[in-house]
N, C-alpha and C positions, 0 to 999 in steps of 0.2 A: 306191796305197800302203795298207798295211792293219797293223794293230800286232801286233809280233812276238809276243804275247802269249797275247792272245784270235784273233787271225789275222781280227777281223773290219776291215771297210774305213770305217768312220767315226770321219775322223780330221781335228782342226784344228789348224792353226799356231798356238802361243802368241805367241811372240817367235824375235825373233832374237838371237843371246850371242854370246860371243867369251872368250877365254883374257882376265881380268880378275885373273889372279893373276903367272902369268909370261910371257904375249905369246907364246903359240905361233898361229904364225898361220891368219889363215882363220875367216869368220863363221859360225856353226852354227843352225840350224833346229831351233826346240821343237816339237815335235809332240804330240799330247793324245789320245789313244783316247777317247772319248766312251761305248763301252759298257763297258770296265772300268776306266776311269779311269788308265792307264800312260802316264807320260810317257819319251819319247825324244828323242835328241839325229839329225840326219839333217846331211849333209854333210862329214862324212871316210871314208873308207876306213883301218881301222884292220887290219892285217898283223900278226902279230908283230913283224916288224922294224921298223916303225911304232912300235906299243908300247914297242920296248925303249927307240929313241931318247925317244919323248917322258917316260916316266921316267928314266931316266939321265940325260939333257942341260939335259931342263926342271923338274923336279921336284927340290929346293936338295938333295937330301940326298951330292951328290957333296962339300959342303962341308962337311958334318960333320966332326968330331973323333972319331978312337975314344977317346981321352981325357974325352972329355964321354960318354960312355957310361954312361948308369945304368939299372939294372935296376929295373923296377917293382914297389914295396914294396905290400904286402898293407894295404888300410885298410877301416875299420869304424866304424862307429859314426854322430854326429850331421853332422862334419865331411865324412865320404862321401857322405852323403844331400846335405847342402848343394852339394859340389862335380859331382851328377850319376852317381858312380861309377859305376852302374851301366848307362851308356850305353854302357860300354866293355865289347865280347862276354867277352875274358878274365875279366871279374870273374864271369861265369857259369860258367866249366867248372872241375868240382871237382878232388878231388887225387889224384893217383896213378893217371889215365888213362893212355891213348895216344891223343895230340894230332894233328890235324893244322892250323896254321893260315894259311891262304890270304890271302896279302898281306899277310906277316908285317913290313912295313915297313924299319926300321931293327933290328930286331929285340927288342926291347926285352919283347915278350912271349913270347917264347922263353923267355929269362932267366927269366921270372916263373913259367911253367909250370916249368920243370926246378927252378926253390928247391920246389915245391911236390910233387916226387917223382913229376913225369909225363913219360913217355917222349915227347919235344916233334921235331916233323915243320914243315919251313916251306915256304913256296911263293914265289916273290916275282921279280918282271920286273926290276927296278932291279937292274942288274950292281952297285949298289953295296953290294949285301949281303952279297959275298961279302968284304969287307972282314971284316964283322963274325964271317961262319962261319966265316974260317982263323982269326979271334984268338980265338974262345969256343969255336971246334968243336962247332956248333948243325949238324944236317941240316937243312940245306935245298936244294932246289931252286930252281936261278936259273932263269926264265924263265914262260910262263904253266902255269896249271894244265894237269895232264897222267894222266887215270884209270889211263893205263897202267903212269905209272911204279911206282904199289902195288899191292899184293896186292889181291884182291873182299873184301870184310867185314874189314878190316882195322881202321880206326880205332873207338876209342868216340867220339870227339867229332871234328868239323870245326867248324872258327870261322871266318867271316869278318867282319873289324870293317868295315866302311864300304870294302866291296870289291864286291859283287853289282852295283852301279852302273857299277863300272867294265869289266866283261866284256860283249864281242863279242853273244854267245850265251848268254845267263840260263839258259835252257831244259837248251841241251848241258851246261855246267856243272854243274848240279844233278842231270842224269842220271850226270855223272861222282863227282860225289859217294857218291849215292846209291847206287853202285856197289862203292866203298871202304867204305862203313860197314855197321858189323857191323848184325844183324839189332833189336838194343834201344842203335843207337850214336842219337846227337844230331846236327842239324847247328845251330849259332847264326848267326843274321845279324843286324849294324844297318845302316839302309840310312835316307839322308835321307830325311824324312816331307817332299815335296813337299803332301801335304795338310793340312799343319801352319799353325799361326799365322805363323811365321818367313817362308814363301814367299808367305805373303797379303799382309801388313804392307809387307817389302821389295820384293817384285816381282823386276826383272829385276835387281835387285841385291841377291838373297838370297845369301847363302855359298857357299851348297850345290848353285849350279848348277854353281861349279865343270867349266867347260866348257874344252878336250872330254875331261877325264878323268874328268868321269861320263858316261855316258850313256845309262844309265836310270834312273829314277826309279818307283818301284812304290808305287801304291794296297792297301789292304789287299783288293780282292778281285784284281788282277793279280798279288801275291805268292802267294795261293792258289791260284788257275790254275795259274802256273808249277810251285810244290811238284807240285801234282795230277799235271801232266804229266810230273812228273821223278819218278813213284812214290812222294813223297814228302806228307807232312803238318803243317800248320802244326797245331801243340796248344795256342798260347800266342801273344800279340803284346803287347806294351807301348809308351809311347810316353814315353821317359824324356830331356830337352834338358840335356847337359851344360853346367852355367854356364860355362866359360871362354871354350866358343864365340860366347855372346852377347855376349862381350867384344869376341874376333875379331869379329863383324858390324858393332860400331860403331866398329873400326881399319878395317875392310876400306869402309865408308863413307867416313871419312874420306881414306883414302887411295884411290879407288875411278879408275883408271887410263881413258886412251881405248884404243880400240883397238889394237894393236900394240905398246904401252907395259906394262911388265912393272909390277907394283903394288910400292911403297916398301915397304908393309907384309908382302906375301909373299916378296918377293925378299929383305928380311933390313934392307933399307940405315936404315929407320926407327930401329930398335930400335938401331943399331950408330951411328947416324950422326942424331941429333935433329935436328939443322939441315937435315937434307933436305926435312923442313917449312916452312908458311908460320911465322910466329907467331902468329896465330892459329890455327893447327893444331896447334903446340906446345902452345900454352896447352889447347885443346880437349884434347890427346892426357893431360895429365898431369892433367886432369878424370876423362877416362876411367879412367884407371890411380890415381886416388883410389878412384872408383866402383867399381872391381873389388875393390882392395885391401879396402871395407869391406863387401863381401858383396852390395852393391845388386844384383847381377845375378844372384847366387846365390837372392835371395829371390824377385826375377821368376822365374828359369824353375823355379822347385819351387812358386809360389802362384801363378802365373798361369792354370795351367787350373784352379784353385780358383777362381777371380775369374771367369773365362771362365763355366766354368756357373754360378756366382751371375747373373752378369749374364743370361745367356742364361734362365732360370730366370723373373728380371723383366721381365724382358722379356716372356716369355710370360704371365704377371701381368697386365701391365698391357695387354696386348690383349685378352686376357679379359676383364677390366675396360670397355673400350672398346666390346669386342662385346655388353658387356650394356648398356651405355648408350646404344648405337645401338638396341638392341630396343625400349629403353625409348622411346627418343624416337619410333621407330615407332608404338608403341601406344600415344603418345600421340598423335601427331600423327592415326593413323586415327580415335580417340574424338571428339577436337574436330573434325574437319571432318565426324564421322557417317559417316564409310564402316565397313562392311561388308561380307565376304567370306564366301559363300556357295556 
């Protein structure tokens, strides 16, 4: 086996995962590139018509309301930075583009590009989008990404939010991109930092394995390989954790499912239905949802990599520290016992 990436062959199994959100079944294999650091997911064969079912059937959003439909409002300022905003790729592409964005969800960023006077283009597998295109008459394309269907140099930006993970083919994709877009076009990605605090901390019960609808996970020299290969150039990386999801991490703990069991908290029934809890789960959940409410989690993941290199910082300090004191104690210990080195 060798990683789709770097294509070299030294590679180790992390763990084994499984659908911990809605119970599509079947155990999946982490695999770990060891010379560019890319993780991937090994044990499904995923097909288009694979794909389609496992969004449309397992993925809640055939339950939405077009009624509950709201378009995403423009924010700024102290309460943005708190809530992460800018984890979200839309909040990068300016106004009055031509858009294309890849795995446009529910579509919700559609909306927000077209109030902002950019000609908006979508992509999306979930037959359930098409709900939302006949009510708002958004273009998009139902099914997977496809280079053919536009024009060569076509778009100035492509976005993909929290999409590159979940494609086949990283590589092909990004050469299909880079196909589309004009000669000074953008492309944006967020893609889970598997070499983040979050995945170290929780383990096999981070968020973001979100298995098997992701399955890859990219190091930042695996995401520059890839670009490389796709004629393509990373110019910028950031590493910015939207607070609401460290909310999510400690519902998706608490409600944290066995095998084949679809999770309380992502299948909906929590939030809708409190008693599906223990009581002590209750009481814990409404802990948590205090703890949200007062920004606790907001001020973790905006000062926590502040703390991380403090610490990290003293740390280094204090070995410093240690290595002189070992010196010392050397040269003393060589003084008193009269040795010399000649």
């Amino acid at each position: 086996m060798s990683c789709c990436i770097c294509k070299k062959d030294n590679i180790n199994k992390s763990f084994t995962l499984y659908d911990d959100r809605y119970a599509y079944p079947g155990l999946f294999k982490l695999m770990d590139c060891q010379n560019c650091g890319h993780k991937f997911l090994v044990g499904i064969e995923l097909s288009s018509e694979v794909l389609t079912d496992l969004y449309t059937n397992y993925y809640p959003r055939s339950e939405l309301n077009l009624e509950n439909y709201k378009q995403i409002q423009e924010k700024k300022g102290l309460l943005s930075w708190l809530d992460g905003e800018k984890s979200s790729v839309f909040r990068w592409v300016p106004k009055k583009v031509r858009i294309l964005d890849i795995g446009c969800g529910f579509g919700q960023s559609l909306g927000y590009h077209e109030s902002r006077g950019c000609e908006v283009y979508g992509v999306e597998a979930d037959e359930n989008i098409r709900r939302v295109a006949d009510k708002f008459g958004y273009n998009v394309h139902v099914g997977l990404f496809d280079s053919n269907v536009y024009d060569e140099k076509f778009f100035d930006y492509v976005s993909m939010d929290q999409v590159l993970e979940h494609v086949v083919d990283p590589i092909d994709v990004l050469k299909g991109i880079a196909k589309i877009l004009k000669d000074d076009g953008k492309l944006i990605v967020s893609v889970p930092n598997a070499s983040g605090w979050g995945a170290k901390v929780f383990g096999r019960k981070w968020i973001n394995w979100h298995t098997p609808y992701h399955l890859h996970f990219y190091s930042e020299k695996s995401i520059q390989i890839a670009a490389k290969e796709a004629g393509l150039e990373v110019v910028e990386a950031k590493t910015v954790t939207p607070s609401a999801w460290l909310h999510y991490q400690w519902l998706h703990l608490l409600t944290y499912p066995k095998s084949g069991e679809p999770s309380s908290f992502w299948a909906g029934s929590t939030c809708g239905n409190p008693s599906a809890l223990s009581f002590q789960k209750r009481i814990l959940s409404l802990f948590l949802s205090a703890f949200y409410k007062l920004k606790v989690n907001h001020l973790i993941t905006r000062f926590l990599l502040l703390l991380l290199v403090f610490c990290f910082l003293a740390i280094l300090e204090s070995r410093k520290k240690t290595v002189k004191q070992r010196k010392l104690m050397f040269n003393g210990n060589n003084f008193e016992l009269g040795v010399s080195v000649k």
